[in-house]
C-alpha positions as CSV (number, residue, x, y, z in Angstrom):
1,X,-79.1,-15.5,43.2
2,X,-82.1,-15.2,40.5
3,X,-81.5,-18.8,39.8
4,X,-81.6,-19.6,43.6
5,X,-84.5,-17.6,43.4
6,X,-86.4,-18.9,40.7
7,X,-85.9,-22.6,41.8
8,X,-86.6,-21.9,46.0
9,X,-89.7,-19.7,44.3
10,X,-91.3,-23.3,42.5
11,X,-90.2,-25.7,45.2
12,X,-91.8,-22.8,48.1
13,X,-94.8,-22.9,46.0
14,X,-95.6,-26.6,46.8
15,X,-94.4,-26.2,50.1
16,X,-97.0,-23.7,50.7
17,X,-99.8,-25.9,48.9
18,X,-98.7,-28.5,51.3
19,X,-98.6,-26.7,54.9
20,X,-101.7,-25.2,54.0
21,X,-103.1,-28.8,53.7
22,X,-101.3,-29.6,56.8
23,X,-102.6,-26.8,58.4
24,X,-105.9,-28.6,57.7
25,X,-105.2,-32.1,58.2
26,X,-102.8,-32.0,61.0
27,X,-105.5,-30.5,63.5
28,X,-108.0,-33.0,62.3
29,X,-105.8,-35.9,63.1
30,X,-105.4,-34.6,66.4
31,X,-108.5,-34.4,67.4
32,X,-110.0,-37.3,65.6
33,X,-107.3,-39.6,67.4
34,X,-106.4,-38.0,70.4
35,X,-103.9,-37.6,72.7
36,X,-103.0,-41.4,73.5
37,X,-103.6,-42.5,69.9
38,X,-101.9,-39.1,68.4
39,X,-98.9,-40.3,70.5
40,X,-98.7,-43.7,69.4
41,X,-98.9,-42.6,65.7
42,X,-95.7,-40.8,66.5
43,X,-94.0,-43.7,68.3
44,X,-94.9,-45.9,65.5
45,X,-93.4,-44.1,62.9
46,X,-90.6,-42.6,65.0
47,X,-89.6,-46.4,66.1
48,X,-89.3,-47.4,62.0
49,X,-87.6,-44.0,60.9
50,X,-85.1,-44.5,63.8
51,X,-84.4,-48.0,62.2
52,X,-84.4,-46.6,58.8
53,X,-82.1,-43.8,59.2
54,X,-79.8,-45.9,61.1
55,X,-79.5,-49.0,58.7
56,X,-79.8,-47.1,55.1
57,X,-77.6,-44.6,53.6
58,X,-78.5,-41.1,52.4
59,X,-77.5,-40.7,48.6
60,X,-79.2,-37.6,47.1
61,X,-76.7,-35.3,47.7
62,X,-74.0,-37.1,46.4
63,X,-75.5,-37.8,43.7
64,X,-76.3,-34.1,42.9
65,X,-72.3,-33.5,43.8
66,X,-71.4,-36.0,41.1
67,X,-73.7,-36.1,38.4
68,X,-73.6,-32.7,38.1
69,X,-70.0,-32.7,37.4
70,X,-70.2,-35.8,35.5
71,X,-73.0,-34.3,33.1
72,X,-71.2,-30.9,33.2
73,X,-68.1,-32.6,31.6
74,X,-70.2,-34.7,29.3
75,X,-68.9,-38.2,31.4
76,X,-71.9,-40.5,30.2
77,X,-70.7,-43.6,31.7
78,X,-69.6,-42.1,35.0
79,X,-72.7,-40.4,35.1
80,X,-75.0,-43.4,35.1
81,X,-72.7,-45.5,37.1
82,X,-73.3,-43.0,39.9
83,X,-76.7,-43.3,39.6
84,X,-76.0,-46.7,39.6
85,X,-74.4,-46.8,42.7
86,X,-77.0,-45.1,44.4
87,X,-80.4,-47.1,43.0
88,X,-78.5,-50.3,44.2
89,X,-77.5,-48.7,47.8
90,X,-81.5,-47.6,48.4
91,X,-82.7,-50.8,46.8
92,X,-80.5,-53.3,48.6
93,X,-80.3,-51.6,52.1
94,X,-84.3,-50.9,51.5
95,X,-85.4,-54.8,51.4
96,X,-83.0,-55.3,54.2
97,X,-84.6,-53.2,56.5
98,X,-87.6,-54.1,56.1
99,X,-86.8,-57.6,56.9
100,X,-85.4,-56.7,59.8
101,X,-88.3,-54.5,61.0
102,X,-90.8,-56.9,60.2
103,X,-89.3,-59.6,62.4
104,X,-88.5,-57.0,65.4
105,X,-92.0,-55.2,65.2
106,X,-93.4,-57.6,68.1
107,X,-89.7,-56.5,70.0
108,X,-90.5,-52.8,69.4
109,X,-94.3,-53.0,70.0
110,X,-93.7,-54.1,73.8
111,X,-90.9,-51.7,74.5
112,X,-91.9,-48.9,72.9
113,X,-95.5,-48.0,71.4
114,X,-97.2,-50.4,74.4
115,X,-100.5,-51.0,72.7
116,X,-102.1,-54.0,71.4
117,X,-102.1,-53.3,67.4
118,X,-98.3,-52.1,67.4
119,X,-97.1,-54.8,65.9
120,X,-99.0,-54.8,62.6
121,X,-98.8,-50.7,62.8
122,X,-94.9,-50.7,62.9
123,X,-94.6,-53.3,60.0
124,X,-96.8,-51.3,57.8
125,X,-95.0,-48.6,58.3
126,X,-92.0,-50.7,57.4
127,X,-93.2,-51.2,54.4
128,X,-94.3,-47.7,53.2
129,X,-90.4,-46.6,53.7
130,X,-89.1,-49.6,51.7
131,X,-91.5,-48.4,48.8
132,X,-89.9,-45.3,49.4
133,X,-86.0,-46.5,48.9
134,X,-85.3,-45.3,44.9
135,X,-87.7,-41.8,45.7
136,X,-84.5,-40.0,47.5
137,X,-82.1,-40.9,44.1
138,X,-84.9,-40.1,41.7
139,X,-86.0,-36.6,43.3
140,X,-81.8,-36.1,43.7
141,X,-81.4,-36.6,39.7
142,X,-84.5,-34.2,38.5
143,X,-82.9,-31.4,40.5
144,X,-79.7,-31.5,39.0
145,X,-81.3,-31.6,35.8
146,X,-83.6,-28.4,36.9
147,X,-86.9,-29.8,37.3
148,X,-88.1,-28.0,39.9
149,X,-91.2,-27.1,38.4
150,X,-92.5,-30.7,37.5
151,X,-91.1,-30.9,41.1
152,X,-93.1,-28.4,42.6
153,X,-96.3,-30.0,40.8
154,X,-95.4,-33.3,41.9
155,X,-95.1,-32.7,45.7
156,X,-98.6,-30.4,45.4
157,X,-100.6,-33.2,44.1
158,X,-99.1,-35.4,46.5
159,X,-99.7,-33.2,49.9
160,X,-103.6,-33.2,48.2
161,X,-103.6,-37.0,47.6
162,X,-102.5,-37.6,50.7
163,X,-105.2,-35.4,52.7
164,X,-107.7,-37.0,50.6
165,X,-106.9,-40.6,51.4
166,X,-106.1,-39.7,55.3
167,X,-109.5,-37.7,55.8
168,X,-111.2,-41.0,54.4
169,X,-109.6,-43.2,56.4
170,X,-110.1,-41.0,59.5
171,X,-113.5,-40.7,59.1
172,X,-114.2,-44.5,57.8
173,X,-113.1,-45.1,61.9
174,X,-109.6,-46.8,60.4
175,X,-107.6,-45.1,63.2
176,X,-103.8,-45.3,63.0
177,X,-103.6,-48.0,60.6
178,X,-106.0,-45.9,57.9
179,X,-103.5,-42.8,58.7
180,X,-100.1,-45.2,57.9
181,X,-102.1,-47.1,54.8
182,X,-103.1,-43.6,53.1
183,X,-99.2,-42.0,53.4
184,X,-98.2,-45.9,52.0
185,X,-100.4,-45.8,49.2
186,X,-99.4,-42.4,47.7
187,X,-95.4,-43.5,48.5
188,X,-95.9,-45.9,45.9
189,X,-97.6,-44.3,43.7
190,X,-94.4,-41.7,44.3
191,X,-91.9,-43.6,43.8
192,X,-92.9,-45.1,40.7
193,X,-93.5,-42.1,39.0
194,X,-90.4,-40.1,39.9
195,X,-88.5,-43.0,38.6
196,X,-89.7,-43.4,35.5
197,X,-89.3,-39.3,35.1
198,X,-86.1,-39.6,35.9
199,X,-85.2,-42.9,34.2
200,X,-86.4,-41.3,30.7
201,X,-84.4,-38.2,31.9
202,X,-81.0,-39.8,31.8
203,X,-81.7,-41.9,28.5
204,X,-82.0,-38.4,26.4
205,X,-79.3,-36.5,28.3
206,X,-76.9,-40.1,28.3
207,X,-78.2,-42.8,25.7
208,X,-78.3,-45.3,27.8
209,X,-80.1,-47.0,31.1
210,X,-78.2,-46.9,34.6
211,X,-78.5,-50.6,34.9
212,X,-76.0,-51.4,32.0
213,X,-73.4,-48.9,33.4
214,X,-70.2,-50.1,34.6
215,X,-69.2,-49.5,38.3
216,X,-65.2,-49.3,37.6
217,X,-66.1,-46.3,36.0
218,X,-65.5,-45.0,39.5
219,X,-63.1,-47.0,40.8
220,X,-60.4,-43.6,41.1
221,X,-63.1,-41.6,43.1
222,X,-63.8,-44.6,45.9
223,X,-62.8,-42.6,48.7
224,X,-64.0,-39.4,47.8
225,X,-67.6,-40.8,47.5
226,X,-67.4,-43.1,50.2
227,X,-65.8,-40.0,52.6
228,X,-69.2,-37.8,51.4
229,X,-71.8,-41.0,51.9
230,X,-70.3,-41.6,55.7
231,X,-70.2,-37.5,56.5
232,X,-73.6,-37.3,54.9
233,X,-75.0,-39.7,56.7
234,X,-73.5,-38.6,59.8
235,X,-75.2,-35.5,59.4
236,X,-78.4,-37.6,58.8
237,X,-77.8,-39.3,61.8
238,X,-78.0,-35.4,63.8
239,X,-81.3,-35.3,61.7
240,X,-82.6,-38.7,62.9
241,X,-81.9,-37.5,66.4
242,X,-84.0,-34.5,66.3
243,X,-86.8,-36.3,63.9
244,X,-87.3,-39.4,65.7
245,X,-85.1,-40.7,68.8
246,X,-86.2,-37.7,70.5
247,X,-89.6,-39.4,70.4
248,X,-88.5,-43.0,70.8
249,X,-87.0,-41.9,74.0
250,X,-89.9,-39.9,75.4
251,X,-91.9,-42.8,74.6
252,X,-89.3,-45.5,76.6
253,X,-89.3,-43.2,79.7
254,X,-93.3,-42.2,79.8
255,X,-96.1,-43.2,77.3
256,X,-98.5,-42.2,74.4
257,X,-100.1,-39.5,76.1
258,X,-96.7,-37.9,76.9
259,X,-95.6,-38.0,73.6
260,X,-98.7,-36.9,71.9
261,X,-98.2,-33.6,73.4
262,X,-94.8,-33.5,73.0
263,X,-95.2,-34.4,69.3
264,X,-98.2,-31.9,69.0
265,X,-95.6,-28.5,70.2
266,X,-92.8,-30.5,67.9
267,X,-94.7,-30.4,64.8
268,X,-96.3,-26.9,65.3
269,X,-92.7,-25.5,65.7
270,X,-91.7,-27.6,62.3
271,X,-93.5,-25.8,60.2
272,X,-90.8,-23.0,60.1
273,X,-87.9,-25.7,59.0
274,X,-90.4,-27.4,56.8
275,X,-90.8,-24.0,55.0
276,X,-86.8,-24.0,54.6
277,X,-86.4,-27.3,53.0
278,X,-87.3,-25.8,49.6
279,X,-84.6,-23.1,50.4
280,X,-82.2,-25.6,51.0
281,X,-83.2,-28.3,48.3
282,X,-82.4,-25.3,45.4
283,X,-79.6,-24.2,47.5
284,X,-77.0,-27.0,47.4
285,X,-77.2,-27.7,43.5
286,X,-76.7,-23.8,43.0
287,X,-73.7,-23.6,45.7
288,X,-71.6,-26.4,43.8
289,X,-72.1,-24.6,40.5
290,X,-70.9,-21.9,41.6
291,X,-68.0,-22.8,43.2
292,X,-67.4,-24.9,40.3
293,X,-67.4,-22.1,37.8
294,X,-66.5,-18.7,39.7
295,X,-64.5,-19.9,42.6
296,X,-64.4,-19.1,46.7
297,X,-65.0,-15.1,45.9
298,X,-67.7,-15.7,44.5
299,X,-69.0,-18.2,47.2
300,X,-68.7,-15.9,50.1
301,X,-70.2,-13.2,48.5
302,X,-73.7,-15.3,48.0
303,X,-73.5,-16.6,51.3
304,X,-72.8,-13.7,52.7
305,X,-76.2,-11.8,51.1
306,X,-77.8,-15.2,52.4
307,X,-76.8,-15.2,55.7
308,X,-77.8,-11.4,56.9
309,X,-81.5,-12.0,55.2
310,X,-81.7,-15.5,57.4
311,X,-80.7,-14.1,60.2
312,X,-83.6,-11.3,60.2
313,X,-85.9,-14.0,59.2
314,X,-85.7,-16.3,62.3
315,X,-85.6,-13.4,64.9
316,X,-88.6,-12.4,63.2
317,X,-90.1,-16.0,63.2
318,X,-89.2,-16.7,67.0
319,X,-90.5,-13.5,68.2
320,X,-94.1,-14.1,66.3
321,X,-93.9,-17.7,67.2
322,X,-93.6,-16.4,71.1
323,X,-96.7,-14.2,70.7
324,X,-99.2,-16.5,69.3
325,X,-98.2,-19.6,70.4
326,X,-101.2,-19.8,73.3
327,X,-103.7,-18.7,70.9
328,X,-103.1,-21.4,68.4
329,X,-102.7,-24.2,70.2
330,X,-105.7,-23.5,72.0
331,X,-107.9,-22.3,69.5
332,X,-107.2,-24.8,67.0
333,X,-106.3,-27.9,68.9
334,X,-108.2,-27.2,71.7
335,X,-107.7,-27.7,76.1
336,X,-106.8,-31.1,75.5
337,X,-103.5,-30.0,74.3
338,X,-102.7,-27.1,76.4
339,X,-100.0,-28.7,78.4
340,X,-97.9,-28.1,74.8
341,X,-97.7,-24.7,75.2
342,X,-94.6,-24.4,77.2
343,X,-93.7,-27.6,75.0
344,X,-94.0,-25.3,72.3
345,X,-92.2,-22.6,73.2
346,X,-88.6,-24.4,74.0
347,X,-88.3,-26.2,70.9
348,X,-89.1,-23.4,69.0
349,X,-85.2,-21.7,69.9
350,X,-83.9,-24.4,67.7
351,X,-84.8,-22.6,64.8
352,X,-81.5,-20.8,65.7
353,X,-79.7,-23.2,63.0
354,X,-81.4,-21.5,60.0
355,X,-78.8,-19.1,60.3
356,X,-76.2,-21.5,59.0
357,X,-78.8,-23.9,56.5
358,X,-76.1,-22.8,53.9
359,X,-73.0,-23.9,55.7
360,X,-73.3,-28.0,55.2
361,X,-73.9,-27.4,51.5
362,X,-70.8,-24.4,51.6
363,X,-68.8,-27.4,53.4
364,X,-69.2,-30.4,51.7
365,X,-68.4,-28.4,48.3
366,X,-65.1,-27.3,50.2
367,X,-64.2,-31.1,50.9
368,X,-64.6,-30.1,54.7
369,X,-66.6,-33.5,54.9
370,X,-64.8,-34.7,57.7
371,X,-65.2,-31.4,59.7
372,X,-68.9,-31.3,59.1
373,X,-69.2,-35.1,60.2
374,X,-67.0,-34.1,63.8
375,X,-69.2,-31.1,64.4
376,X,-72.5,-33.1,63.6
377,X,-71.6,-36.2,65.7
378,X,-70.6,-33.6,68.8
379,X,-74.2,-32.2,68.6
380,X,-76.0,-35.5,68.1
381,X,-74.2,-36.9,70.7
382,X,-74.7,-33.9,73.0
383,X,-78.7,-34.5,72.6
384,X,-78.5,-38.1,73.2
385,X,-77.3,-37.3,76.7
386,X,-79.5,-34.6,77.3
387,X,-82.3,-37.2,76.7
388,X,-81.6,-40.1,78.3
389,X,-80.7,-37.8,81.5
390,X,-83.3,-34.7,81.2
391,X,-86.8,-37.2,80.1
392,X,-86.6,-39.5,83.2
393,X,-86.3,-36.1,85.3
394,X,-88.7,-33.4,83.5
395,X,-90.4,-36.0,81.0
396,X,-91.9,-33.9,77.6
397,X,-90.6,-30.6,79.0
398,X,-86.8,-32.4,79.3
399,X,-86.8,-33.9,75.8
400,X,-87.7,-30.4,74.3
401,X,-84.9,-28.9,76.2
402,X,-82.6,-31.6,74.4
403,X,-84.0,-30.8,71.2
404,X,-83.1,-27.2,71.2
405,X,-80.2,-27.7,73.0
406,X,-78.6,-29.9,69.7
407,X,-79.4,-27.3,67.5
408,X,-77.7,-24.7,69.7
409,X,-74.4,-26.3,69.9
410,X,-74.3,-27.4,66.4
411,X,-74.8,-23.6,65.3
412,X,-72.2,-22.4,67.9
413,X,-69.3,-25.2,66.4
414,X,-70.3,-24.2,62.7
415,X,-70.0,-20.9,63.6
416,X,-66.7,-21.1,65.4
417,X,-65.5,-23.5,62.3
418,X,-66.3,-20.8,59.8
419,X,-64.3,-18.5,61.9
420,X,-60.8,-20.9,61.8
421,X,-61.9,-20.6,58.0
422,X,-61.9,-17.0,57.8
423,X,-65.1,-17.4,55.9
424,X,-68.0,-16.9,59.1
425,X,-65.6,-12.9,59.6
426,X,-66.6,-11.7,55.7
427,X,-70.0,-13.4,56.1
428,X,-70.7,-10.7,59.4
429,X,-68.4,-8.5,57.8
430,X,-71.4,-8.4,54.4
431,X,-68.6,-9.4,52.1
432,X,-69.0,-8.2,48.2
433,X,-67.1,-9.3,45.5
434,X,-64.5,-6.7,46.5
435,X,-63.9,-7.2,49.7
436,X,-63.8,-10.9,49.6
């Protein structure tokens, strides 16, 4: 726990550096774009995430499950054939999404964003995720080797980079295509400095460069990793529903405006999760070391502290949310966007999942892969109905009912999973080393 502590304590640090910037920038882009323009920002980079998500594979957490077993049993060459594996999945699948975004944009332009300059907009955007392809592997290797501090440094100076570059594009009249160019600019300089961080990291710790490694190094543990990169990116898939086809959706069934507002109540309610991620980032790394060196008794007595303090946390957070909702959307963003208010309020119930941000981590360190994947492709699949059927009826209001509506069933299966487990009983129960 002091560990957990410590590490959520220097990732929450940038995290706060960087909402605080957001708290700035994001009104400003707002109202310097508008409504219509605010929304086709969001289609433009919903429409390539969508793609992204959907054509790449997710490798940072399997690389933190096997490197840090690998390193812990001093395995040099498995240890950078891992990493192998996972700089040649990002850089591979990276190029080839872009390819195929590029010659689609003029497709997804038509359908989806409806505006003259989407075309060029969606394959810049294109191109700021494939500059982003090794940043997910390089971020995934500095954790297990306990950088969160140089981490928490890192992603300060980027949040301010990034205001800088977007303020100046905002106000040089650049529009969407300044907003996309600053975040693409700062993803490069991002990606080449985590790499070469992490690069020199593994050279001291291994003698040697990930390139040269050998890949049959790994040929006994081909189904276990490729069982965790399918359920992992399963569970990115539930993500990619509630990050972007939500949007893509909205955006099919109505237009900009509709989506600017939507996006607007969307990204206000965010800010709780986005304050979680640092949680969660220190959280897994620390949840495999501990099952790995003191067992399931252990393990359910930290997730059972964790569990009662998250729980108090989000009835807290909805409750304040529900109170001051009104006065921050309107004081801040102004009339324009007070049709977000009720917008606002739905989505925010979907926090209910921060309950359980433990249990995927707790799962996937079980080898309950396969259960997590079932429960996450219910849920995902659950939303993707409740869109298609609740936007053409009720428009932004129908797609934030969806939204919440994933996150509601995916806590109630997780919850009823941990129960078959006997785990979710000494969790309520406030288990302690004794009684677990």
């Amino acid at each position: 726990m002091q560990r957990l502590a410590r590490n959520t304590s220097w990732l929450l640090a940038a995290e706060v550096v960087a909402t605080i910037v957001s708290i700035f920038q994001f009104p400003l882009v707002a109202r310097l774009l508008g409504v219509e323009r605010f929304g086709v920002l969001h289609l433009v980079m919903s429409s390539v995430g969508l793609i992204t998500a959907l054509l790449t594979v997710r490798v940072w957490e399997t690389i933190i499950r096997f490197l840090t077993e690998f390193e812990a049993q001093d395995e040099a060459e498995r240890a950078l054939a891992i990493v192998k594996l996972a700089y040649g999945l990002d850089i591979v699948l990276g190029v080839l999404v872009f390819a195929f975004v590029a010659v689609i944009a003029p497709f997804l332009g038509t359908l989806v964003v409806q505006t003259s300059d989407a075309t060029d907009l969606i394959r810049l955007e294109g191109l700021r995720h494939l500059l982003l392809a090794t940043s997910g592997a390089s971020t995934a290797i500095l954790r297990v080797f306990d950088r969160f501090r140089w981490l928490s440094a890192f992603n300060a100076f980027s949040a301010i980079g990034i205001f800088a570059l977007v303020v100046l594009s905002l106000f040089l009249g650049w529009d969407v295509f300044g907003y996309i160019l600053a975040f693409m600019l700062i993803a490069a300089a991002q990606s080449i400095i985590l790499y070469r961080i992490a690069t020199h990291i593994l050279r001291v710790r291994f003698g040697g460069n990930w390139w040269s490694a050998n890949l049959t190094n790994l040929r006994d543990l081909r189904r276990p990793i490729a069982v965790m990169l399918f359920s992992i990116n399963v569970d990115a898939l539930r993500k990619v529903a509630t990050a972007n086809a939500d949007t893509v959706i909205l955006g099919l069934f109505t237009g900009p405006y509709s989506v600017g507002i939507y996006r607007l109540a969307k990204q206000l309610a965010g800010y709780a999760t986005r304050l979680s991620n640092p949680l969660y980032t220190a959280l897994y790394p620390e949840i495999v070391r501990l099952y790995n060196e003191h067992g399931i008794v252990r393990l359910r007595a930290f997730v059972g502290q964790l569990t009662l303090t998250l729980a108090a946390g989000v009835a807290t957070l909805i409750g304040g949310a529900l109170l001051l909702g009104r006065t921050v959307i309107l004081g801040i963003f102004g009339s324009d966007y007070e049709p977000a208010i009720p917008i606002f309020y739905i989505i925010m119930f979907m926090h209910v999942w921060l309950v359980f941000l433990w249990a995927p981590g707790v799962l996937l360190t079980l080898d309950k892969a396969r259960q997590l994947t079932i429960v996450n492709l219910v849920s995902s699949t659950i939303m993707i109905g409740a869109l298609l059927i609740l936007t053409p009826l009720w428009s932004e209001y129908g797609a934030a009912i969806a939204l919440a509506l994933n996150f509601l069933v995916w806590s109630f299966l997780i919850a009823w999973y941990l129960t078959q487990l006997n785990l979710f009983k000494n969790i309520i129960r406030k288990s302690t080393l004794g009684n677990s």
